[in-house]
N, C-alpha and C positions, 0 to 999 in steps of 0.2 A: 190771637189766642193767649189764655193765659196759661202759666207754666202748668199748674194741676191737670190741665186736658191736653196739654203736649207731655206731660208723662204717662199721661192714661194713653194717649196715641203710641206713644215710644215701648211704649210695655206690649201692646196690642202687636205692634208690629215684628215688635222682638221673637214674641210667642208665634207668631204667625210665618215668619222667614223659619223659626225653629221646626217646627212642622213641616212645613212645605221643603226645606232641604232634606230632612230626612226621608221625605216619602220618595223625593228625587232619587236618592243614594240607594234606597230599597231597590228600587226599580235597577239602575241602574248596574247595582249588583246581582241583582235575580236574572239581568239578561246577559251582562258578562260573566257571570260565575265566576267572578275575580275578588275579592277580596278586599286588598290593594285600588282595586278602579273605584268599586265602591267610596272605599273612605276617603281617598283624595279627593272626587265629587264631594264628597259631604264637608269635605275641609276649604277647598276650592268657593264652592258657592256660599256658604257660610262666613265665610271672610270677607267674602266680597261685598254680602249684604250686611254684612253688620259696618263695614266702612260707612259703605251709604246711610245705612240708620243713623251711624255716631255725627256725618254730616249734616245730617237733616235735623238732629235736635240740636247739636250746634246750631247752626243757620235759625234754627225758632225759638231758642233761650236767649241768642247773642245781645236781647234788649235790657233782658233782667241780667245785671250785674251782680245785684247784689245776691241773687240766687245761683251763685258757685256752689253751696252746697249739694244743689243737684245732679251736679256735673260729676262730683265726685264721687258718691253716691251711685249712680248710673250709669258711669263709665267705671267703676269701681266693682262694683257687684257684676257687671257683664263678664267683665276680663276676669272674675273669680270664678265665673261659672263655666266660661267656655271651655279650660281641660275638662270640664267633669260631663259636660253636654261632648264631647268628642269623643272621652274612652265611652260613656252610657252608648252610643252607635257603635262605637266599635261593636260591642257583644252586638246589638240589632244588627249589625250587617252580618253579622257573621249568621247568625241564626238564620239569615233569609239566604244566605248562602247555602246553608244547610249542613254547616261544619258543627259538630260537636264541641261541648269544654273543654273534652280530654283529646279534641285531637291538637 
């Protein structure tokens, strides 16, 4: 594969663990009514699957050398985005919790 469709993979799958963890942590907070359970699931499996991602487009860039840019780039913009996709769930958990702003 060449790098342009392993980033369109890498992106796809990004968006798509992003989704699929938070609809986890919905749930998962709607049936504990905890708060706390909620977020750590959503921190928990989101960790876990973005390791695996960052392996897998390693393991499929590792031929293009000269395409580091990517890398940096991609593992760059993740690691800037992940507090901001953590506290964004924080409020989604909470709301499906069914806690108010002001409490």
């Amino acid at each position: 594969m060449d790098v342009d469709t392993v980033l369109n993979w890498y992106i796809f799958l990004l968006v798509a663990v992003a989704v699929l963890c938070m609809v986890l942590a919905w749930f998962v907070t709607r049936i504990s009514e905890n708060l706390l359970i909620g977020f750590v699931s959503i921190f928990i499996a989101s960790l876990l699957s973005l390791i695996l991602i960052f392996g897998w487009f390693q393991s499929m860039t590792i031929d293009a050398a000269e395409e580091n840019i990517h890398w940096i780039f991609s593992y760059g913009l993740v690691l800037l985005l992940y507090p901001i996709y953590l506290f964004m769930n924080w409020f989604i958990l909470k709301r499906a919790r069914g806690v108010r702003a002001e409490d």
